[in-house]
BAPA-859549 format. One record per atom (N, C-alpha, C, O): residue in one letter; x, y, z. Coordinates in steps of 0.2 Angstrom, whole numbers, plus 5000, padded with zeros to 4 digits. Example, Ala and Ser with C-alpha at 12.3 -4.5 7.8 and 13.67 -1.06 7.14 Angstrom:
2
A506649725039
A506249785039
A506649845039
A507149835042
S506449895035
S506849955036
S506450005039
S506750065040
//
This chain:
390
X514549664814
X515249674817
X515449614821
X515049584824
X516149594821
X516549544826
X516349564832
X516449614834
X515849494836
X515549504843
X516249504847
X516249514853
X516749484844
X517249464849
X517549544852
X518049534856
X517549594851
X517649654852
X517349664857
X516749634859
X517749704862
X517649714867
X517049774869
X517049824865
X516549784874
X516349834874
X515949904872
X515449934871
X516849924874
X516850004872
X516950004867
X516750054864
X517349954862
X517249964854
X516649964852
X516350014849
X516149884854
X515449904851
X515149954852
X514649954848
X515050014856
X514650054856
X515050094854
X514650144854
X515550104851
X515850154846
X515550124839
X515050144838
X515750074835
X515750054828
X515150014827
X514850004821
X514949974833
X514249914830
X513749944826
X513349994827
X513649924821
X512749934818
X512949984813
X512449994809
X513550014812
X513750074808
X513550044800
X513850004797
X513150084798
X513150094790
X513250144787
X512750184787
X513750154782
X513850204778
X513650194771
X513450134769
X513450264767
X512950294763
X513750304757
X514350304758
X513450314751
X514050324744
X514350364746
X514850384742
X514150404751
X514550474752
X515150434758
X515750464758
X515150394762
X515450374767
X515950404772
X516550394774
X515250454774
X515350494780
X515650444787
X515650384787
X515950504793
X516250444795
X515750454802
X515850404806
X515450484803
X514550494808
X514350464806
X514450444800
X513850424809
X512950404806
X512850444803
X513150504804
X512450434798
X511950484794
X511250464800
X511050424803
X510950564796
X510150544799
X509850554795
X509850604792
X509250494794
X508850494789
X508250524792
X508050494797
X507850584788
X507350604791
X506850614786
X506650674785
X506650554784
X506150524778
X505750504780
X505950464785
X504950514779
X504350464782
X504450394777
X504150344779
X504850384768
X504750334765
X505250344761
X505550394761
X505350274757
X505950254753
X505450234746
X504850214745
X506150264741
X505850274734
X506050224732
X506650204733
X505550164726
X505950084723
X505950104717
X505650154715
X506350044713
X506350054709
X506050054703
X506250084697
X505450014705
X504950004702
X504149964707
X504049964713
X503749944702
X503349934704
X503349854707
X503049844712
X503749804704
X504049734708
X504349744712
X504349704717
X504649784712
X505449804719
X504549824726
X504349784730
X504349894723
X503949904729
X503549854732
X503449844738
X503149794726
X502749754729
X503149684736
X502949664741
X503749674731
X504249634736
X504449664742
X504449624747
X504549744744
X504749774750
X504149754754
X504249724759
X503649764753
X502849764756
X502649714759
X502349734764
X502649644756
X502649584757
X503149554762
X503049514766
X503649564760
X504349544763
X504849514760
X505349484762
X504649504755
X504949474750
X505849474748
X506249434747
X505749544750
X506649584748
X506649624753
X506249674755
X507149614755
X507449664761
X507549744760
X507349754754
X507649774763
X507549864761
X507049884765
X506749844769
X507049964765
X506650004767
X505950024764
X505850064759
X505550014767
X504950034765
X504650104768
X504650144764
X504350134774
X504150154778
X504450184784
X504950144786
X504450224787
X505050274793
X504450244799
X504550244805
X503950204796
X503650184804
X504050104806
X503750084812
X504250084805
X504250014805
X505050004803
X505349954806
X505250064796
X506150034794
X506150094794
X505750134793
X506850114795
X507150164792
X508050174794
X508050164800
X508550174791
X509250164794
X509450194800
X509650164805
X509450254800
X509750274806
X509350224814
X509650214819
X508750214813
X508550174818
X508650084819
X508550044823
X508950084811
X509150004810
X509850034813
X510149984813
X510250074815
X510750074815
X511150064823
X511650034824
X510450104828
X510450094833
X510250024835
X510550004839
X509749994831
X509549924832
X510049884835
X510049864841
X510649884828
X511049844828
X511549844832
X511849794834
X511749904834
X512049914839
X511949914845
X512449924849
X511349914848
X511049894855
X511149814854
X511549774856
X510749814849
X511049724853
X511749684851
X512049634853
X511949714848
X512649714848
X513049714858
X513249664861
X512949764859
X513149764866
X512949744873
X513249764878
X512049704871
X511749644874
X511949584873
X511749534877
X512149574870
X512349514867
X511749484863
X511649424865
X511349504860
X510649474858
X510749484849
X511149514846
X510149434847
X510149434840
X509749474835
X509849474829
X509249514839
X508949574836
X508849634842
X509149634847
X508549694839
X508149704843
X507649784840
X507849824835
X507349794843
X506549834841
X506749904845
X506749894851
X506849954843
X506950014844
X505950054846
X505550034842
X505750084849
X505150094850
X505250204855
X505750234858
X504750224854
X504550284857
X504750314865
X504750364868
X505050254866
X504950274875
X505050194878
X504950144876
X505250214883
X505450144888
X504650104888
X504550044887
X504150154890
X503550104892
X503150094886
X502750054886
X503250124879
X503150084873
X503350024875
X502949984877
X504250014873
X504349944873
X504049894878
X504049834876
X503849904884
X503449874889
X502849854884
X502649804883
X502649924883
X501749894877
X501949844873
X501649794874
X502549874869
X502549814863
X502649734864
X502449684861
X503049724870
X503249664870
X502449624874
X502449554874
X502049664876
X501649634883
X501049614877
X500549574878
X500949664870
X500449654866
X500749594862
X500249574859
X501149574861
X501249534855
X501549474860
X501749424857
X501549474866
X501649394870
X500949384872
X500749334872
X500649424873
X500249394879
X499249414874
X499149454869
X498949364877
X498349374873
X497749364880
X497949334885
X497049394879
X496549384885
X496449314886
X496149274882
X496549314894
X496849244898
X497449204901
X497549154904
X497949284898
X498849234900
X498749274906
X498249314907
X499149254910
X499449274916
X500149284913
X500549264909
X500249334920
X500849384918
X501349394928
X501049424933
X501949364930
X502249364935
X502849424936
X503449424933
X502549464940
X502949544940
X503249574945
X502849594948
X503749574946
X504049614951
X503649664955
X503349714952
X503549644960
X503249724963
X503849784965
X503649824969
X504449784962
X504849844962
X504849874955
X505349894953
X504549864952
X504749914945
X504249964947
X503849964951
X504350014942
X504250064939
X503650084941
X503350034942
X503250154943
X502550144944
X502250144940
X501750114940
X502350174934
X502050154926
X501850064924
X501250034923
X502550044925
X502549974924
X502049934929
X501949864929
X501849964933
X501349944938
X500649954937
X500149924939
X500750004933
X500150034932
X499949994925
X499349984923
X500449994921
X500249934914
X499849894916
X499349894913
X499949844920
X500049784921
X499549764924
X499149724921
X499449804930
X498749794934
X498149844933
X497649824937
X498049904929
X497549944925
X497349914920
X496949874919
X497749954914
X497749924907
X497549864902
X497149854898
X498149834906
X497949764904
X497549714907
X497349664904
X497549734911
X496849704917
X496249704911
X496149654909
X496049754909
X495449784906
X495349724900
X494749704898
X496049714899
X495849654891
X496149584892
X496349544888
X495849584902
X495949494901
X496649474901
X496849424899
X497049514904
X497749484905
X497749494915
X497649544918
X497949454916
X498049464923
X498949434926
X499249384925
X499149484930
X499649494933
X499649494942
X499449534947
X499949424941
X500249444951
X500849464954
X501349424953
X500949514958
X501549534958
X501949504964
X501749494970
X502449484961
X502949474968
X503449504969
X503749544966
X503649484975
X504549494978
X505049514973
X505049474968
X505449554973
X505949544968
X506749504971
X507349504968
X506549474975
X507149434979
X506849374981
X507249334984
X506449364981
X506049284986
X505749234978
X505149234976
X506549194974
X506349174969
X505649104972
X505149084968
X505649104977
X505149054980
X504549104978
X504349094972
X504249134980
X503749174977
X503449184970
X502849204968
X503949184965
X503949174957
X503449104958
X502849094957
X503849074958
X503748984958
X503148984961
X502748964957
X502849004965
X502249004969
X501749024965
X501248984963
X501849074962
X501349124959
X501249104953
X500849134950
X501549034950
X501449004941
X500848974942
X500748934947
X500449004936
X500048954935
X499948924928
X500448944924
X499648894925
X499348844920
X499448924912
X499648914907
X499048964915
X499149014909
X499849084909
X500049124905
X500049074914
X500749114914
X501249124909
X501549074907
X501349174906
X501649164899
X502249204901
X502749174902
X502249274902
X502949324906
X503049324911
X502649344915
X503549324913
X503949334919
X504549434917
X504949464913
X504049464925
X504349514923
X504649564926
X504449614927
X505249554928
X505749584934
X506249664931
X506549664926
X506149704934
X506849744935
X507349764937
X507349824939
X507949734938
X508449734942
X509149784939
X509349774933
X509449844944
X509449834952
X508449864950
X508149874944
X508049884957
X507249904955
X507249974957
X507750004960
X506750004954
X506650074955
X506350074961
X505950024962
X506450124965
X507050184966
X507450124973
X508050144974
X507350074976
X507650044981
X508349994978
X508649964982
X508449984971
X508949944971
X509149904975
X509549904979
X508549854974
X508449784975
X508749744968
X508749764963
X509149674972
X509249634964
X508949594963
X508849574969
X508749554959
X508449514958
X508849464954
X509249474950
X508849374958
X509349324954
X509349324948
X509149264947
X509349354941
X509149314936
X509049284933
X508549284929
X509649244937
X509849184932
X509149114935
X508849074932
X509149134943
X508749094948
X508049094945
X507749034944
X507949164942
X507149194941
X507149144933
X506749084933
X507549174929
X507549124921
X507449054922
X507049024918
X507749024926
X507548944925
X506848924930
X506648874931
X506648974933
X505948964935
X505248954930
X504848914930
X505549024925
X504949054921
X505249004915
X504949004910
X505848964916
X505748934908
X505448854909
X505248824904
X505648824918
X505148794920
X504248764916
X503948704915
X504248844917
X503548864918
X503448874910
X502848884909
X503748864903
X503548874898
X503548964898
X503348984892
X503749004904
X503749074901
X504349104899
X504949074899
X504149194896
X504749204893
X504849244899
X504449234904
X505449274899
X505649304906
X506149374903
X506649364900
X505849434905
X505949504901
X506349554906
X506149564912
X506849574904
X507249584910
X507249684912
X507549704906
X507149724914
X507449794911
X507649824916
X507549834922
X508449834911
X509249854913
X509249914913
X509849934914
X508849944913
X508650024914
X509250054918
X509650094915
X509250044924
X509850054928
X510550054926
X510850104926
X510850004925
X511349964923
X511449964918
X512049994917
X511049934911
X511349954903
X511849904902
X511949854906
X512049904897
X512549844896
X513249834898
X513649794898
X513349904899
X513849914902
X514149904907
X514749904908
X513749894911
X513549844921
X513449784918
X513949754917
X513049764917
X512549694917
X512249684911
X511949714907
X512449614911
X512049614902
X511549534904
X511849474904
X510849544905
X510449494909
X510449434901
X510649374902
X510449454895
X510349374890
X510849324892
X510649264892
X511649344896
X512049304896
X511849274901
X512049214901
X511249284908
X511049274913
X510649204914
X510549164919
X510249234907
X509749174906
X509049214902
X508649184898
X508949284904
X508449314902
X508249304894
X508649284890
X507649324892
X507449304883
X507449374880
X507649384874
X507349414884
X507349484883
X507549534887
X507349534893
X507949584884
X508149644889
X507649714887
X507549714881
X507349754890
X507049804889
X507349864890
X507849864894
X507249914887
X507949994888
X507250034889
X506750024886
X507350104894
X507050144894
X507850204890
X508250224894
X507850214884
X508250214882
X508550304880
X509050324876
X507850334884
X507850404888
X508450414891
X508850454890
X508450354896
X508750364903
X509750354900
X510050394896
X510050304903
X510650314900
X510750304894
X511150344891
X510550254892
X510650274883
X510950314880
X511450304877
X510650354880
X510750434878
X511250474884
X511750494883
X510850484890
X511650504893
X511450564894
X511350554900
X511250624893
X510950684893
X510350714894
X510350774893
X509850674896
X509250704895
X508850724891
X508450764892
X509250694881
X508850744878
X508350754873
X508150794870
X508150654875
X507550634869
X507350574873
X507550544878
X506750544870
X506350494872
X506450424868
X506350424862
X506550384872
X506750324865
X506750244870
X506850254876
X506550184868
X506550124871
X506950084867
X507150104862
X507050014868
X507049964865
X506949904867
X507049904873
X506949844865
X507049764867
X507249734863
X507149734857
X507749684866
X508349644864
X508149574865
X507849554869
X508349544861
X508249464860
X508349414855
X508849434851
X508149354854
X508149304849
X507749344843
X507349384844
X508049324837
X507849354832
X507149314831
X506849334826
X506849264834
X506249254833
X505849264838
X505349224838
X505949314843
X505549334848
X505449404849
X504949434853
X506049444843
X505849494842
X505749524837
X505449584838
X505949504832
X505649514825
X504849464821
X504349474818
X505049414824
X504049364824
X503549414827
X503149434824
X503649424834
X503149454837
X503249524837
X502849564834
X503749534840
X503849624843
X503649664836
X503049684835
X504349664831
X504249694825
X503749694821
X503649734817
X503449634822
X502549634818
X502149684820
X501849734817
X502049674828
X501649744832
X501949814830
X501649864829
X502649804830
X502649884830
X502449914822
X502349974821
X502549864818
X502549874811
X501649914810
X501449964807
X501149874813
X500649884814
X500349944819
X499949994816
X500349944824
X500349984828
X500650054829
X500450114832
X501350044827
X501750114828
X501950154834
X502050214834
X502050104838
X502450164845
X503250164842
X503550114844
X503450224838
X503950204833
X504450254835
X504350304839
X504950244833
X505650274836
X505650324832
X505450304826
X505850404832
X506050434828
X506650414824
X507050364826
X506750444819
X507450454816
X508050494821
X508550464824
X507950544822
X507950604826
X508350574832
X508950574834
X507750534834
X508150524844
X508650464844
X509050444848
X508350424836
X508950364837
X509350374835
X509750344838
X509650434831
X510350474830
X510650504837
X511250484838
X510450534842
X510350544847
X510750504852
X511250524855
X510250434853
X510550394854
X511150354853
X511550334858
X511150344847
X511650324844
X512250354846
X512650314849
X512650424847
X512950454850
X513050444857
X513550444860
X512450434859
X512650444867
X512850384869
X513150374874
X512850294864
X513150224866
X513950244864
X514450204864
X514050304861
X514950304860
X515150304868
X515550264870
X514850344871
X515150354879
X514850324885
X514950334891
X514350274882
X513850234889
X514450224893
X514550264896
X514850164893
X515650124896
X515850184899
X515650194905
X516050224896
X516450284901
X515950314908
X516050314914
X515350354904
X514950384910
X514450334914
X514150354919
X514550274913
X514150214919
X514750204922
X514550224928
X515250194922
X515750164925
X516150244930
X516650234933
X516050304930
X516150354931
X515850374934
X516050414939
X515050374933
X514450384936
X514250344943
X513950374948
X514450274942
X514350234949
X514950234953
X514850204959
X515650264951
X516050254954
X515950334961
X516150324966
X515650374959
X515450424961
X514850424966
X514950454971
X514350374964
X513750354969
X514050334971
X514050364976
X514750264972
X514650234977
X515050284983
X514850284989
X515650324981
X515650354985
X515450394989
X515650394995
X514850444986
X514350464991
X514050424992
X514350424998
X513550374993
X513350324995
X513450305005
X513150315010
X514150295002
X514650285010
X514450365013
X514150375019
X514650405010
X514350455017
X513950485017
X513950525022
X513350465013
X512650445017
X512550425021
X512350445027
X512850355020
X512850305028
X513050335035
X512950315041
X513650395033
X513950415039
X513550465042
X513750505046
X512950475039
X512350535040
X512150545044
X511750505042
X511850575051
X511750565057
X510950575053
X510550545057
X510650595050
X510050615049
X509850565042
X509350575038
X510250505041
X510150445036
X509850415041
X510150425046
X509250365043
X509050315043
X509450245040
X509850205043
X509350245031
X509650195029
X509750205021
X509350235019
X510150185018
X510450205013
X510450145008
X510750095010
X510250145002
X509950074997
X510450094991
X510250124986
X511150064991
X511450054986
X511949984984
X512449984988
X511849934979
X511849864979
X512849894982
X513049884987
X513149924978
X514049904980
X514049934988
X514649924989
X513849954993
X513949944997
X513749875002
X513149845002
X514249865007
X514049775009
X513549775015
X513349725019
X513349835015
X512449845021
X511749825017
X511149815019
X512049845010
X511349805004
X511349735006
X511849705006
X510749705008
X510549635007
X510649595001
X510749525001
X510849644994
X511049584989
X511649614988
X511749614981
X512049624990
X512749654991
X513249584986
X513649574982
X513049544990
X513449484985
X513249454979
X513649424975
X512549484979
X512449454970
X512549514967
X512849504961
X512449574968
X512749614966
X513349624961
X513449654955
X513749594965
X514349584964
X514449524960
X515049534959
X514249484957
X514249434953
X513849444947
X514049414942
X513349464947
X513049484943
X513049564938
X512749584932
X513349604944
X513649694938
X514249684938
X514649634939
X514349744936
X515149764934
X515249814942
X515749824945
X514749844943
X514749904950
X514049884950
X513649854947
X514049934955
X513349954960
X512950014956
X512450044959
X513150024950
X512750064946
X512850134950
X513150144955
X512350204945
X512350274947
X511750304950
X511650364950
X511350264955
X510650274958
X510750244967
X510850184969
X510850304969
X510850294976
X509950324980
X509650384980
X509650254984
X509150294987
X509250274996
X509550234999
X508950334996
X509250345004
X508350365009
X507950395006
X508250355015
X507750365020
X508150415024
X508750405025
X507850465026
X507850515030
X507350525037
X506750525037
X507750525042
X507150525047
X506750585047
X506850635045
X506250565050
X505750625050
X505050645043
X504750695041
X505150575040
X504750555033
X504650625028
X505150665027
X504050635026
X503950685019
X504350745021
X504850765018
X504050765027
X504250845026
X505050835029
X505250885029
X505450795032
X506150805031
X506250785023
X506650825020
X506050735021
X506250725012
X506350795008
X506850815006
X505650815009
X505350865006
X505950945007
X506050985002
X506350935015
X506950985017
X507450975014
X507851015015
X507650935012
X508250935011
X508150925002
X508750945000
X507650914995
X507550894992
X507751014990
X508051054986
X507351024996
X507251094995
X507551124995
X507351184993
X508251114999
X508751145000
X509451144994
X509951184994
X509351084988
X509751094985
X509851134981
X509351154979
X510251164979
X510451234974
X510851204967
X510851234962
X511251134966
X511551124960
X511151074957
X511051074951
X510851014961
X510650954962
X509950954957
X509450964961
X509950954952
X509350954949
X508550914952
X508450844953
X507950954953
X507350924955
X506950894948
X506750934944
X507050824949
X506550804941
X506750744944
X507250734948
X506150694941
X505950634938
X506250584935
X506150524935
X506650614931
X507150584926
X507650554929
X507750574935
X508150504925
X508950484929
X509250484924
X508850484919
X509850474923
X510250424918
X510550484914
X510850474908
X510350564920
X510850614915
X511450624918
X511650604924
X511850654913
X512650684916
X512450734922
X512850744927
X511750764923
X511750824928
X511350754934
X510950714932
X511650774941
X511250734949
X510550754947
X510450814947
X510150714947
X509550724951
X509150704958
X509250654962
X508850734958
X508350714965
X507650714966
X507350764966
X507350664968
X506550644968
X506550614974
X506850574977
X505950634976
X505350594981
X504850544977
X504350564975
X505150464977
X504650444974
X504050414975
X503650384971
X503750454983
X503250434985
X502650464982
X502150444981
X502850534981
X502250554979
X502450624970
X502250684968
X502950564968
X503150594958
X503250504954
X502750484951
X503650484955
X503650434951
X503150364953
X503050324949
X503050374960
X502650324961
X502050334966
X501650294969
X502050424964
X501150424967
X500550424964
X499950444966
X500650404959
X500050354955
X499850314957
X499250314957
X500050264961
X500050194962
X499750194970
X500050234974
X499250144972
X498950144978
X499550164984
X500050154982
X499450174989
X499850174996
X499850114998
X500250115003
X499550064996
X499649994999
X500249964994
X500649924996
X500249984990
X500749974983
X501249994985
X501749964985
X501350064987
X501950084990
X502450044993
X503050014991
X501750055001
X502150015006
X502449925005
X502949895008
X502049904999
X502249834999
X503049844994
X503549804994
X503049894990
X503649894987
X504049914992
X504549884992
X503949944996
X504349965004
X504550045001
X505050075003
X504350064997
X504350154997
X504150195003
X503550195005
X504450215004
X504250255011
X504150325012
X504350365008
X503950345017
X503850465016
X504550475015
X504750525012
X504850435017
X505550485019
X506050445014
X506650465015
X505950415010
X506350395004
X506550444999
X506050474996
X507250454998
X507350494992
X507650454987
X508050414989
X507650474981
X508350444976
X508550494971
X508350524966
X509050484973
X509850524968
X509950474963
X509950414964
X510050504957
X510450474950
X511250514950
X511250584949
X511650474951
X512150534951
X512550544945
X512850494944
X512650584942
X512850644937
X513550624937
X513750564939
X514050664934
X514750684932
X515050754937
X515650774936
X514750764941
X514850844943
X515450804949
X515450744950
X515750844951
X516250834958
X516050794964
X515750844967
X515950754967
X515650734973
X515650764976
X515150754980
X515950814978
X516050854985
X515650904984
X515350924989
X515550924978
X515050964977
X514250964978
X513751004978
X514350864977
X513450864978
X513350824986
X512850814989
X514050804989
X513950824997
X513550884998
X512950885000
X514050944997
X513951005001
X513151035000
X512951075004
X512851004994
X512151024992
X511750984996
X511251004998
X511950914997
X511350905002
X511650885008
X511450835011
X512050925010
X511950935018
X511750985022
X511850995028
X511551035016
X511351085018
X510551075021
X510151115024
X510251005019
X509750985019
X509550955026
X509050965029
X510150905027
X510250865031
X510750885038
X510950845042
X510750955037
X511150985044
X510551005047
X510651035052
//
């Protein structure tokens, strides 16, 4: 499709392929394999010989169709649809890096992603140092001679922190590394990191992607030989594979990304502000307000301040823990990136896997909370959590 099109068109039309029937939905294909037409047709698809479907682990349309369309609205030249947000982490982290690379990591991501990095892959010879996600000097410090990824995500879970991209990319390309970016938060629709300088964008594609909470799905974005050489060979072999199903799913839910990010953050930011005016807020972590430390990169580098406000509460766990317990509309989960508010303590759900020393160096704290904020009324998810905080 003409990349010249703006936005909200591509996630309406990008990637769209019609069938003889020329329905005006995607089709869902829900085929484990494709039938040839002979026995040279099949041996060329195998090979690679001839373009087509072969296998639902590796090809199949409805998931080529998301492909094309996600990076369509990255701005990128391919991209690898996979099982889940932390698949995509697997896949790119096994097909870059081999025993002996080093790996330079944000210490605000993900506790999962944390736990790849320094368990996991520890085991088979890969070692990772984590840094600052704001102290581009600390990147630079921590290259060495076998450094191959660089691995940030910006704004970061759950404190939306940003990270320079553009600063971080001419570090790690410096350095001969690739530099892997995940917009988890943001989406393409805020912040699109390849224009930035990034090699790759990674999707936990659970989160807003889809929009609703209602399937499991990942992807990565990039140079067509960075991730069709490497990525798509691993997945073609290994299999952390996208269903047909959730890429259909998907697919649907990028008709409305533009709408519900831009509706979603406009909502955070303004509860945001009256956290701040909370007498029982400590401090409140959202980039479009101008008491965030990266408040001005923020602003250069999104479209807004995104849908994830985290806020400190005095009186640590068990005040978190009051006010977490007091909501009635505000949904209690782990998840973000749905139309419904949620609410988490990440100290001891999404990031109580991870050492106390890890915590505190990410600066998660007892009394830290984070909201993903929804579609619902504002006023509405006021009056639920101050019931908490009265």
């Amino acid at each position: 499709m003409d990349d010249t099109f703006e936005l909200a068109t591509l996630g309406v039309r990008a990637g769209q392929a019609r069938t003889e029937f020329r329905e005006h939905s995607e089709a869902l294909f829900l085929t484990s394999s494709f039938v040839f037409e002979n026995a040279r047709q099949a041996a060329a698809r195998f090979t690679g010989g001839e373009g087509g479907f072969v296998y639902s682990r590796f090809t199949n349309p409805t998931v080529s169709m998301l492909q094309d369309r996600l990076a369509a609205l990255e701005g990128g030249e391919a991209c690898v649809a996979t099982a889940s947000g932390m698949s995509a982490i697997l896949a790119l982290s096994m097909a870059l890096l081999k025993a002996g690379d080093h790996v330079v990591c944000s210490r605000a991501v993900f506790g999962a992603t944390v736990q790849l990095y320094s368990g996991i892959l520890a085991r088979f010879g890969v070692e990772t140092s984590f840094v600052s996600p704001t102290d581009v000097g600390e990147w630079e410090r921590a290259v060495r001679p076998s450094t191959r990824l660089f691995f940030l995500e910006t704004p970061s879970n759950p404190l939306t922190e940003i990270s320079d991209i553009a600063a971080v990319a001419a570090v790690a390309h410096r350095a001969g590394a690739v530099l892997a970016v995940d917009n988890c938060f943001c989406t393409p629709a805020l912040q699109r990191p390849l224009a930035l300088g990034a090699d790759l964008v990674i999707h936990s594609a659970t989160k807003y992607l889809d929009g609703q909470g209602r399937v499991l799905g990942g992807a990565i974005v990039g140079s067509r030989k960075l991730v069709m050489d490497g990525i798509f060979a691993f997945l073609r072999t290994a299999g952390p594979t996208l269903s047909a199903f959730n890429a259909w799913v998907i697919l649907k839910g990028l008709e409305t990304l533009q709408l519900r990010m831009l509706a979603q953050s406009g909502s955070a930011l303004e509860l945001a502000r009256w956290l701040e005016a909370q007498p029982k807020v400590a401090r409140v972590h959202y980039p479009g307000l101008p008491s965030h430390a990266q408040h001005a990169l923020a602003q250069r580098q999104q479209r807004s301040g995104g849908a994830v406000v985290s806020f400190e509460v005095k009186g640590g766990r068990d005040a978190a823990w009051r006010v977490i317990d007091a909501t009635r509309l505000i949904s209690i989960t782990g998840n973000l990136g749905d139309t419904k508010t949620t609410i988490t303590h990440p100290a001891s759900t999404t990031h109580g896997r991870i050492s106390a020393e890890a915590r505190a160096a990410a600066g998660i704290t007892e009394g830290l909370l984070r909201i993903a904020v929804g579609l619902e009324a504002v006023s509405d998810l006021r009056a639920d959590l101050e019931r908490g905080l009265s």
